[in-house]
C-alpha positions in Angstrom: 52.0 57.5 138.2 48.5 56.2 138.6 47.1 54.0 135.4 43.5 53.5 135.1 42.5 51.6 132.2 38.3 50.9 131.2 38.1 48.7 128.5 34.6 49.6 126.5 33.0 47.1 124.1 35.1 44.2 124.4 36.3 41.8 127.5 38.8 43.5 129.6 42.3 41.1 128.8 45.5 41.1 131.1 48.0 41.0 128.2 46.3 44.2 126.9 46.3 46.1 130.3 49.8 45.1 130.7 50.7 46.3 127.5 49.3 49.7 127.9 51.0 50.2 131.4 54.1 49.0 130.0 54.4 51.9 127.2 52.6 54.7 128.4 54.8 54.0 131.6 57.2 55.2 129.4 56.3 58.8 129.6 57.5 58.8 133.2 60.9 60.2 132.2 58.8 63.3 130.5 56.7 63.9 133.4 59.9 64.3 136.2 59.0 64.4 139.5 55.1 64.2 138.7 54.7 61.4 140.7 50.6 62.2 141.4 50.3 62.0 137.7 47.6 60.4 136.5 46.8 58.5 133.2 43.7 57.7 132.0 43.2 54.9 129.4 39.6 54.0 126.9 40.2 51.0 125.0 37.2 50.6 122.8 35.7 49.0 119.6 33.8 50.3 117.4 32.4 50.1 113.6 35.7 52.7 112.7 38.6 50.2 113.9 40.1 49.7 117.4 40.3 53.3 119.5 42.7 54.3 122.4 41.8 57.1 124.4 44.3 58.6 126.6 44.1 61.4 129.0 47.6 62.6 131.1 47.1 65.0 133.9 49.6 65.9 136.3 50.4 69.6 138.3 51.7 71.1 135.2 49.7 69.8 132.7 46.6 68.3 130.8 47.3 66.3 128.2 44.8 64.0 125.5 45.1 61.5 122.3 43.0 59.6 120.4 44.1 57.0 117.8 41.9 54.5 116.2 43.6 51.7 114.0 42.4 48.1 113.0 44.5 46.8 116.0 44.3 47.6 119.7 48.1 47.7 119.8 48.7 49.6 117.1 46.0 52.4 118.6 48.0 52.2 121.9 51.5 52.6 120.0 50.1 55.9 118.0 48.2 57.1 120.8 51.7 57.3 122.8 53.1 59.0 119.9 50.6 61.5 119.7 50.8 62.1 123.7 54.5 61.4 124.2 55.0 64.4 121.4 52.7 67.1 123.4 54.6 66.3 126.3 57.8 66.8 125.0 56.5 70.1 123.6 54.8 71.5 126.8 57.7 70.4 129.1 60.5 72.4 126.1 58.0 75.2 126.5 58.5 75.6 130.7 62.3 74.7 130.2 62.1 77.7 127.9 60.6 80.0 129.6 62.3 79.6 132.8 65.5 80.0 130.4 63.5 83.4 129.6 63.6 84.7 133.0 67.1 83.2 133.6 68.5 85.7 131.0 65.9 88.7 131.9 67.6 88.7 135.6 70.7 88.7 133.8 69.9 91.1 131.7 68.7 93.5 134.8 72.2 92.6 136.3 73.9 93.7 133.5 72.9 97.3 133.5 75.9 99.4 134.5 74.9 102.4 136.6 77.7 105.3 136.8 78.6 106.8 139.7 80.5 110.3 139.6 81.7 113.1 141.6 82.7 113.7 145.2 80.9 114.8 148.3 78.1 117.4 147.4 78.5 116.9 143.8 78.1 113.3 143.7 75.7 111.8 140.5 74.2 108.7 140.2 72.9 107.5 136.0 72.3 104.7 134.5 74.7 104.3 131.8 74.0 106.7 128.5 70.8 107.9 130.6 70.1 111.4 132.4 72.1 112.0 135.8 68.9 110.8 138.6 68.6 113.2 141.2 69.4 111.9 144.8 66.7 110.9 146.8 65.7 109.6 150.5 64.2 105.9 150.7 60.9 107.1 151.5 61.1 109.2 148.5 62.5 105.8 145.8 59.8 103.7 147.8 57.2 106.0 146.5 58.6 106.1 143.1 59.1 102.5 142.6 54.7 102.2 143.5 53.9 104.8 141.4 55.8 103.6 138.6 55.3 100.4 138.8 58.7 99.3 138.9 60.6 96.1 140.4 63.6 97.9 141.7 65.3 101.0 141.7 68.4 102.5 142.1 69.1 105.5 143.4 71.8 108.0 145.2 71.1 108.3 148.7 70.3 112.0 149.1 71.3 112.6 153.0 74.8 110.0 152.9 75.4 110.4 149.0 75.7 106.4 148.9 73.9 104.1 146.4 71.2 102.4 147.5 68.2 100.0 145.5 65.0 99.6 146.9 63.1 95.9 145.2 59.9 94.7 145.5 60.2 90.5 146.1 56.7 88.0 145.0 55.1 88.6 148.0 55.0 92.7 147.4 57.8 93.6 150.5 60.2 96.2 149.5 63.8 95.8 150.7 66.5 98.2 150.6 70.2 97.6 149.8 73.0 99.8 150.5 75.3 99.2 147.7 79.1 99.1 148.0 82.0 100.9 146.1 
């Protein structure tokens, strides 16, 4: 973590600057591996009290306080509060949302596809959906783009054996041949 501290309307003093680093340094467990993050301390007077000013960015996030108070340690003290509680709340949001997309691919995994028949009669449905007809990969490719889906599964229409065509980030599709 970088710490740059501008004092504003009173002389700069070490005990202060020491101070400051010492508990916003404390925010480094909340930050995790943001170590280009950089914190950006005003400690000012002015005819309202004593202000802090702080100002956290890192890759994942922007964060600012302000406290003013009748002393500079009690400003710095609140202003962590204030910051150390929008951290906490921005770094629950990503750990949710990542739990989000956890449980989505595990919900995608979860769907049961039925496969019934043998040899020319062979069906492929999604379970308590209509029977899909079989199709070549060319054929799902094209379906998947049209529709606008991330993967499909479908009953391959020359061998009669299941195969799902996905689209990965960088927009390749990839076909898997799916096993009994």
């Amino acid at each position: 973590m970088n710490f740059n501290i501008t004092f504003k309307d009173f002389t700069p003093s070490d005990h202060l600057r020491k101070y400051a680093e010492q508990r916003l340094g404390k925010l480094g467990r909340f930050l995790g591996k943001a170590e280009n993050a950089n914190i950006h301390v005003v400690l000012s007077v002015g005819k309202l009290g004593q202000k802090a000013d702080v100002r956290i960015t890192a890759d994942h996030l922007d964060v600012t306080g302000t406290e003013v108070s009748q002393d500079m340690y009690a400003s710095i003290d609140m202003v962590l509060d204030t910051v150390t509680a929008q951290v906490k709340k921005l770094s629950e949001r990503r750990i949710d949302k990542k739990r989000r997309a956890g449980k989505e691919r595990d919900d995608l995994a979860a769907e049961r596809y039925v496969l019934s028949g043998k040899g020319e009669g062979r069906q492929l449905a999604l379970e308590g959906e209509e029977v899909a007809d079989p199709l070549l990969p060319e054929e799902a490719a094209e379906k998947l783009q049209r529709e606008g889906l991330e993967h499909i599964v479908f009953l391959h229409a020359e061998y009669l054996t299941v195969h799902m065509i996905y689209r990965k980030a960088n927009g390749e599709l990839y076909l898997i041949e799916m096993t009994e």
